[in-house]
Backbone as CSV, one residue per row, in Angstrom:
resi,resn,N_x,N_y,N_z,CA_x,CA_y,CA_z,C_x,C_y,C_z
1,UNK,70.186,-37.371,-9.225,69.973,-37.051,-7.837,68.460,-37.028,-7.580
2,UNK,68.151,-37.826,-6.256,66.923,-37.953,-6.447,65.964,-36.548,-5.746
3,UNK,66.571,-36.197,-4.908,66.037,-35.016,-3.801,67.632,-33.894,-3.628
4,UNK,67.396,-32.998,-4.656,68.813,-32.044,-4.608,68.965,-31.028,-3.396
5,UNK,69.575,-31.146,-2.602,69.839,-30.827,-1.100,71.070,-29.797,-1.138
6,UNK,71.108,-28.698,-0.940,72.394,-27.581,-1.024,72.558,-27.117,0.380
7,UNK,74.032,-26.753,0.548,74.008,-26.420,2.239,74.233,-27.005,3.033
8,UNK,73.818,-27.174,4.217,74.099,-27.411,5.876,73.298,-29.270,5.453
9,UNK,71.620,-28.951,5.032,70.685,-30.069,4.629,71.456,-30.474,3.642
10,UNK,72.325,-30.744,2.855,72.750,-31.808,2.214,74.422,-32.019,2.502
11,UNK,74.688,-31.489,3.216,75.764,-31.593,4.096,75.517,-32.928,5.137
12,UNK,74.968,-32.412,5.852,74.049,-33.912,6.500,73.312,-34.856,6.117
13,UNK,72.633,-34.699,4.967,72.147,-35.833,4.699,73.461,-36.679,3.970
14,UNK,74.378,-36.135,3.183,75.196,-36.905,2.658,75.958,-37.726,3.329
15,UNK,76.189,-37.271,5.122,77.275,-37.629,6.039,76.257,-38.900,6.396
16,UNK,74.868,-38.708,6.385,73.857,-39.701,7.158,74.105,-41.144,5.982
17,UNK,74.002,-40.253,4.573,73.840,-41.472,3.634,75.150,-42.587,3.602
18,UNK,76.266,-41.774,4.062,78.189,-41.981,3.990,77.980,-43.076,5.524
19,UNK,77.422,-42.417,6.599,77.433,-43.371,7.863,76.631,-44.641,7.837
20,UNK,75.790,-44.329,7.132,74.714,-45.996,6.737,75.440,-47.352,5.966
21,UNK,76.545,-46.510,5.325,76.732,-47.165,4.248,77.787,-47.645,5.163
22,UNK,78.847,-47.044,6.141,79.916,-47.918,7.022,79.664,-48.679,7.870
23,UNK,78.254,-48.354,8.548,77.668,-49.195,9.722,77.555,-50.488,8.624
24,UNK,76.775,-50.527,7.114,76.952,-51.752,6.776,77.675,-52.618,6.821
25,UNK,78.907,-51.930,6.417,80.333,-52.650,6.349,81.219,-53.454,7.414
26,UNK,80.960,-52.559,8.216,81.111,-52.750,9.433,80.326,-54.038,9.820
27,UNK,79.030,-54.097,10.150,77.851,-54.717,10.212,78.814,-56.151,9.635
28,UNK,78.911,-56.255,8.778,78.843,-56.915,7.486,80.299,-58.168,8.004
29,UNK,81.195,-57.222,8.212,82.545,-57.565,8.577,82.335,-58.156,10.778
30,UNK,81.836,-57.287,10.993,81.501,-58.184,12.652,80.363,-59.492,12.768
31,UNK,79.736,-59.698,11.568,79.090,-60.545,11.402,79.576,-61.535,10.994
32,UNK,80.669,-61.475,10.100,81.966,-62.419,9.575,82.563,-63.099,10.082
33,UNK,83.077,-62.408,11.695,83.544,-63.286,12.591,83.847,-64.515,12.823
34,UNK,81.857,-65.175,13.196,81.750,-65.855,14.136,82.153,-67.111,13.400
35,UNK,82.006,-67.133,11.971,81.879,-68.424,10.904,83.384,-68.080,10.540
36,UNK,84.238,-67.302,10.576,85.644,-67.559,10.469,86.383,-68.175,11.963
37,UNK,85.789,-68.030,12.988,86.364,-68.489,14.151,85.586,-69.834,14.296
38,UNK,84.188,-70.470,13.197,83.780,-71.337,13.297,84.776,-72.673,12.549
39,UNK,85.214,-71.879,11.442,85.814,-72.692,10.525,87.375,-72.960,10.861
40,UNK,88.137,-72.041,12.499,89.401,-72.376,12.387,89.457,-73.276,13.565
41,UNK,88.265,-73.434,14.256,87.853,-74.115,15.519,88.519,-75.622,15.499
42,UNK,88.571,-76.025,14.507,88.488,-77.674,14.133,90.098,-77.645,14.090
43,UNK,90.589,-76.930,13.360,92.216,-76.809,13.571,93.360,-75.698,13.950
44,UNK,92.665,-75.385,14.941,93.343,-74.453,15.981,93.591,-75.129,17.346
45,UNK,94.690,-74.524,18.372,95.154,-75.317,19.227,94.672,-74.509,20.530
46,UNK,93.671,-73.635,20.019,93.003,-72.915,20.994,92.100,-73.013,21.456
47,UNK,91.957,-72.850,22.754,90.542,-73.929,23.736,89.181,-73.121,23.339
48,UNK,88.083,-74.118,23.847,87.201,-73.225,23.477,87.131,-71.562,23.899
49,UNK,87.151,-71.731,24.950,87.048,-70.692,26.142,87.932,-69.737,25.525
50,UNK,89.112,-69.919,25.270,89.876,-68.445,23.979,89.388,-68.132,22.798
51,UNK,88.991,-69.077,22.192,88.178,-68.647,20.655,87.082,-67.832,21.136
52,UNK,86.612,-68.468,22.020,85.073,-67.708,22.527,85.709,-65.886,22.846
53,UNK,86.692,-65.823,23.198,87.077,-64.570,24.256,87.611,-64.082,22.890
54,UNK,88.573,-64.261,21.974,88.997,-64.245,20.814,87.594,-63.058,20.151
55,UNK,86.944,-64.626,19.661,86.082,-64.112,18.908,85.247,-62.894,19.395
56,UNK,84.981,-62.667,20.923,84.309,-61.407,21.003,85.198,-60.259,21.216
57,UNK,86.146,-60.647,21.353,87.627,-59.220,21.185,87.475,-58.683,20.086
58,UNK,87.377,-59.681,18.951,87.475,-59.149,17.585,86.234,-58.122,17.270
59,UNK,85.113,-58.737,17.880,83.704,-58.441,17.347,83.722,-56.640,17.611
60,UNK,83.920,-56.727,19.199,84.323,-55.533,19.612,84.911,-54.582,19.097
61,UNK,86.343,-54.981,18.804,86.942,-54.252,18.264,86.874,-53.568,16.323
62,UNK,86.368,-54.712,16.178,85.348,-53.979,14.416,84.381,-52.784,15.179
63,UNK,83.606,-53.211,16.010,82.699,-52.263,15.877,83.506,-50.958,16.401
64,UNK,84.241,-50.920,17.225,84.909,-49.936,18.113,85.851,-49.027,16.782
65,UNK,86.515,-49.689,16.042,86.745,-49.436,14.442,85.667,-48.566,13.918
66,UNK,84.628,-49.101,13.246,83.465,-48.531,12.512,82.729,-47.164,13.713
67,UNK,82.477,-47.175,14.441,82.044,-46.225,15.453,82.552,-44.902,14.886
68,UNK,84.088,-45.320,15.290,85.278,-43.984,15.086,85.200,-43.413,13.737
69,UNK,84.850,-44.528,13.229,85.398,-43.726,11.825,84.010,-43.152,11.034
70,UNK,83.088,-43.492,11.738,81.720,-42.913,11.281,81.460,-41.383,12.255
71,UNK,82.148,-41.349,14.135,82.427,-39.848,14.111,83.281,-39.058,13.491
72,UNK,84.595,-39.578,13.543,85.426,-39.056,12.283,83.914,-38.301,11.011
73,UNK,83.480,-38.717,10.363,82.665,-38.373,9.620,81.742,-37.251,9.710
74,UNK,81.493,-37.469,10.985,80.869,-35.861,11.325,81.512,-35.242,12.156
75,UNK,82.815,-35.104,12.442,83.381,-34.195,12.899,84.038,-34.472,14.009
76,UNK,83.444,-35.760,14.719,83.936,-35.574,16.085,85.400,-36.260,16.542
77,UNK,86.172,-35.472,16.865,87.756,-35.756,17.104,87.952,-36.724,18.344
78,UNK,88.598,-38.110,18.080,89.227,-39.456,18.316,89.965,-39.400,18.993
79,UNK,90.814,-38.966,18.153,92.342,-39.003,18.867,92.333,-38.071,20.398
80,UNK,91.769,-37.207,20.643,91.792,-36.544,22.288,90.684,-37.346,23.257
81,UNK,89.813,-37.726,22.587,88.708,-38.736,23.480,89.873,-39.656,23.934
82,UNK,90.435,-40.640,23.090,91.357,-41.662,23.447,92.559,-41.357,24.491
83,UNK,92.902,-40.261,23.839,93.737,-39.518,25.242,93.576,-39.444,26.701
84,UNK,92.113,-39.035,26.318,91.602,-38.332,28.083,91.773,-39.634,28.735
85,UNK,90.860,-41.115,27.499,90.384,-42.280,28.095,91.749,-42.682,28.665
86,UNK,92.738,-42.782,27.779,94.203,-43.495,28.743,94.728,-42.694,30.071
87,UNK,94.379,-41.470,30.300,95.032,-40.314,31.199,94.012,-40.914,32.407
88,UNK,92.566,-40.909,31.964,91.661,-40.977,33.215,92.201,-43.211,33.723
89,UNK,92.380,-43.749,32.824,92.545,-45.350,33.176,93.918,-45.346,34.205
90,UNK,94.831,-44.305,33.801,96.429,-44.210,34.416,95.716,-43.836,36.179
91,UNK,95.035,-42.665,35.888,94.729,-42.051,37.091,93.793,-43.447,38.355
92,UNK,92.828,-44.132,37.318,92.375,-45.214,38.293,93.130,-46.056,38.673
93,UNK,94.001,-46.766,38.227,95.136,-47.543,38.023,95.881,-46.737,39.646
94,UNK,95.727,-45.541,39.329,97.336,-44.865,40.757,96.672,-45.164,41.928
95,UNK,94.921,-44.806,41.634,93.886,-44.463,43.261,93.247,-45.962,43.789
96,UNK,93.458,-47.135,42.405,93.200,-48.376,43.089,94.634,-49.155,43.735
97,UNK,95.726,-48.506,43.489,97.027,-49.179,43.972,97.259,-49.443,45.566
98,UNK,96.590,-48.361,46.072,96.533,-48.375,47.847,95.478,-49.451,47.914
99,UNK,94.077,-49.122,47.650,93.030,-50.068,47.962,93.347,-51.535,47.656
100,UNK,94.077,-51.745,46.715,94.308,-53.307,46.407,95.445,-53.682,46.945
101,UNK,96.671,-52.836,47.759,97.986,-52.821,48.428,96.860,-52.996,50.060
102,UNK,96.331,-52.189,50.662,95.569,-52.909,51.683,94.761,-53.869,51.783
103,UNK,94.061,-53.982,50.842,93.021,-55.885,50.397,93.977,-56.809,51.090
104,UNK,95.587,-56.968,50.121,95.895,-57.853,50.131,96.572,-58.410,51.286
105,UNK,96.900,-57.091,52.243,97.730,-57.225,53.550,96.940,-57.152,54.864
106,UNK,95.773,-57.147,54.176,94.814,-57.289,55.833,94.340,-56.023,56.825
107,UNK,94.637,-54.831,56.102,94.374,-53.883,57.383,94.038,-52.880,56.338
């Protein structure tokens, strides 16, 4: 051990050293992508314009992956963030239903 850390200070530094090391991975794996969607390009029946949308769904979604699981790491709870996020999307979804029900009928 190079710097012996007891407590709260090596509590955190270990979570800092644990999160560096997933952002790599992470890193590592969304960087992977673009040369696997390069290499299926030639024999896939999918237009550019979807690989393109494809490929940044994926990108997204690694990182949106690695994020979580690096708060996971220090503590911060997922699963109720994701909650609120679907409860508050339901709620926009109810208050844009009139506004886009009048758009479409003219008044």
């Amino acid at each position: 051990m190079i710097l012996p850390l007891e407590g709260v200070a090596g509590d955190i530094s270990s979570n800092i050293v644990k999160a560096l090391i997933i952002f790599t991975i992470f890193s590592a794996l969304a960087n992977s992508i673009h040369p696997i969607f390069t290499a299926m390009s030639s024999t896939s029946w999918l237009t550019e314009s979807m690989q393109i949308w494809l490929e940044r769904s994926s990108r997204v979604i690694v990182w949106i992956i690695g994020i979580a699981i690096i708060l996971e790491l220090f503590g911060i709870q997922i699963g109720p963030l994701v909650a609120g996020l679907g409860l508050f999307s339901v709620a926009v979804a109810l208050g844009a239903q009139d506004f886009f029900k009048n758009l479409f009928q003219g008044s």
